[in-house]
C-alpha positions in Angstrom: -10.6 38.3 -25.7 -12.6 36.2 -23.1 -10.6 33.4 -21.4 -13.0 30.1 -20.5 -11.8 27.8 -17.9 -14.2 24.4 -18.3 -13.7 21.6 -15.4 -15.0 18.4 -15.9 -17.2 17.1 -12.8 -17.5 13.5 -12.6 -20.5 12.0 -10.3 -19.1 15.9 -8.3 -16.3 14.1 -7.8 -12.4 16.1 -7.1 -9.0 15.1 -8.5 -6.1 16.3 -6.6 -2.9 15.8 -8.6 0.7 14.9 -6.3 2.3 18.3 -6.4 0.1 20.9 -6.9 -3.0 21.1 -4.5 -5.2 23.5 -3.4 -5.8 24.1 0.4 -9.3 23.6 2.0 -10.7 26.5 4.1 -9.7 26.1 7.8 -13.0 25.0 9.7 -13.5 26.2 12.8 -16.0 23.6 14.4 -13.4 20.6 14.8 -16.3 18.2 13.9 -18.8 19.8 11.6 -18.1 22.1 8.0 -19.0 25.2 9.1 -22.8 26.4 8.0 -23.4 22.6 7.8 -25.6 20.2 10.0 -24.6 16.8 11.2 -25.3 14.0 8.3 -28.7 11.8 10.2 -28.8 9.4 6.9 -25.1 8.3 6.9 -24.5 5.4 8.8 -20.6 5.6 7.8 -18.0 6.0 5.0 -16.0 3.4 3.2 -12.4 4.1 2.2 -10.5 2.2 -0.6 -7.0 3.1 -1.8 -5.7 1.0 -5.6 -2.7 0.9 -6.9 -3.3 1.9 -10.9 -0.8 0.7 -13.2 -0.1 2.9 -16.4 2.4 0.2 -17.7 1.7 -0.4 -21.5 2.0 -4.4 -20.5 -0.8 -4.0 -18.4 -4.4 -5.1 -19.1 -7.3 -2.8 -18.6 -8.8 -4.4 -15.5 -9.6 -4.2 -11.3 -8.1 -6.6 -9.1 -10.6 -9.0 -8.3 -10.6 -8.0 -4.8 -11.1 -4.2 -5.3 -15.0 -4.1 -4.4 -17.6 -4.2 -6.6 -19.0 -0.4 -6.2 -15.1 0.6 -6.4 -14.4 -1.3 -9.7 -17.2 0.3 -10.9 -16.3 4.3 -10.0 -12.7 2.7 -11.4 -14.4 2.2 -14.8 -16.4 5.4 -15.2 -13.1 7.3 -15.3 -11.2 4.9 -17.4 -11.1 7.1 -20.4 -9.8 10.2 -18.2 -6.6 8.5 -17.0 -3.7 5.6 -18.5 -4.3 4.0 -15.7 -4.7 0.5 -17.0 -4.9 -2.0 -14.1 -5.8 -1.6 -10.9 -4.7 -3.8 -7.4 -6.4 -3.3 -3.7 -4.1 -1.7 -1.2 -6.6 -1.3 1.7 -9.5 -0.7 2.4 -11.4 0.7 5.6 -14.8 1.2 7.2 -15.8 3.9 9.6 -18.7 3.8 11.2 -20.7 7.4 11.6 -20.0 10.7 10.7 -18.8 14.5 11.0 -15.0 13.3 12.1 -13.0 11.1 10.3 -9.2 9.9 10.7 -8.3 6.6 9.0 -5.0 4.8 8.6 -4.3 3.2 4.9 -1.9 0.3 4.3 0.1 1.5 0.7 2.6 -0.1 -1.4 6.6 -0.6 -0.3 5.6 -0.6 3.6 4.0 2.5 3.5 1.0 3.9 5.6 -1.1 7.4 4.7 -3.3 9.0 7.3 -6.9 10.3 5.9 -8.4 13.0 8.2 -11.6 14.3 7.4 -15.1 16.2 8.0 -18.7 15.8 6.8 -22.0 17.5 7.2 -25.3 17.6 5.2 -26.5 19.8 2.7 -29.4 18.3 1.8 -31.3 14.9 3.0 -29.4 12.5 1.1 -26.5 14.7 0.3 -23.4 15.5 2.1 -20.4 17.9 1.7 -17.0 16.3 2.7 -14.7 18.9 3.5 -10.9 19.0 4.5 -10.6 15.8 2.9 -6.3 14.9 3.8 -4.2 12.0 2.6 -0.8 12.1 4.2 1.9 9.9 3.9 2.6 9.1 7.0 6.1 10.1 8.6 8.4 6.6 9.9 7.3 8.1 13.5 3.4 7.8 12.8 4.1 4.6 10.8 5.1 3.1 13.8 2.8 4.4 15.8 -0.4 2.5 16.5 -3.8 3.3 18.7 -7.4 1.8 19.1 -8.8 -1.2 17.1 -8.8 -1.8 13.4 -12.5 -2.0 11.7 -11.3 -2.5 7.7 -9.6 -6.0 6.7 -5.7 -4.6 7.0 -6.2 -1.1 8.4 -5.4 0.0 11.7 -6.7 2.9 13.6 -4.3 6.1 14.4 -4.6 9.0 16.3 -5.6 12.2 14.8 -2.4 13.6 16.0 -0.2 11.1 14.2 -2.9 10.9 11.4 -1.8 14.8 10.3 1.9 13.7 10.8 3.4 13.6 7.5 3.3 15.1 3.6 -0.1 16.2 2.5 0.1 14.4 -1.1 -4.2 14.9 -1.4 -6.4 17.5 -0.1 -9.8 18.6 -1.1 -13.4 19.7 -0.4 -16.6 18.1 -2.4 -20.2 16.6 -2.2 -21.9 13.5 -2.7 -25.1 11.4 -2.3 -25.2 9.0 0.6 -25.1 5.6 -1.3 -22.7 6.8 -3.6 -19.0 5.7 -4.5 -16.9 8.3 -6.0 -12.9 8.8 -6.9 -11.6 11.5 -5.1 -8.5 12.1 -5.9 -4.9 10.4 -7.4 -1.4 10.6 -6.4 1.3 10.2 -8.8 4.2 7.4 -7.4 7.8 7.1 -8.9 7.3 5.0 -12.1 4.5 4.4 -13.7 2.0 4.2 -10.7 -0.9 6.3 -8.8 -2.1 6.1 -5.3 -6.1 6.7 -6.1 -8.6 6.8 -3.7 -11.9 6.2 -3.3 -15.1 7.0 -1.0 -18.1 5.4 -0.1 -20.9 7.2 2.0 -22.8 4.3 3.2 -26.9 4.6 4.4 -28.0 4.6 8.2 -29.3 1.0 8.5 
């Protein structure tokens, strides 16, 4: 008897689920994948992090201030999820590449840190690896450092950025230009944490 296992790839996009994730290799360059070179044609990545609502009351629609290229990724996987509605929790903008940490503003007065690496594959294609979501402990929370660059983000340090419960982690590719959903995260009731990322073009 043969047993198939078939996973459904999505723009080579990942979804994490909240308790059960798998770990991403340890890299040893603390800036660049391993085997990979730094990424010339990104000029910097975009982070967005919804709410989605799976509420039976809700309508099927984006917040009118998610961003256009997010609503958009939102709707391609509409008939994966219940997610029916979908509100802007943040969203940040880093500029460059190989090194990320980011600080998200979530729902209830909570803050997740988002550490992670990139490197190129291929002209126009990049690999994003040890891609972290953490919800951040009351410590790191309070804890702020450098200047915000997103509307309602701040940043953090990478320190207090890994200070907390891993609740996303994952290693895929994408096309600079493209926007894809990387992951979800279940919340008590009947909402998700999802996340979304943008590699921006070098100008």
């Amino acid at each position: 008897m043969r047993t198939i296992f078939v996973g459904t790839l999505i723009g080579l996009i990942a979804i994490t689920a909240t308790a059960s994730y798998s770990a991403a290799q340890t890299v040893p360059d603390p800036r660049i994948p391993n085997g990979y070179s730094q990424s010339p044609g990104v000029g910097g990545f975009g982070v967005v992090l919804v709410l989605a609502d799976t509420s039976s009351g809700a309508s099927r629609q984006s917040d009118d201030t998610v961003p256009p290229a997010a609503a958009k990724a939102l709707a391609d996987i509409q008939n994966l999820f219940a997610f029916r509605s979908y509100r802007l929790l943040d969203a940040q903008y880093t500029a460059g590449s190989s090194n990320t940490v980011v600080k998200l503003r979530g729902p209830d007065g909570k803050s997740y840190g988002l550490t992670m690496k990139t490197g190129q594959i291929m002209p126009g294609r990049v690999v994003i690896s040890d891609f972290r979501l953490r919800e951040l402990s009351q410590g790191a929370r309070e804890s702020q450092s450098g200047t915000a660059t997103g509307p309602t983000s701040t940043a953090v340090t990478s320190d207090k950025a890994r200070d907390g419960e891993i609740i996303m982690d994952t290693t895929f590719s994408m096309n600079i230009g493209e926007t894809v959903v990387v992951g979800t995260s279940r919340l008590a009731g009947e909402s998700a944490l999802v996340v979304l990322l943008t590699a921006r073009p070098r100008q």
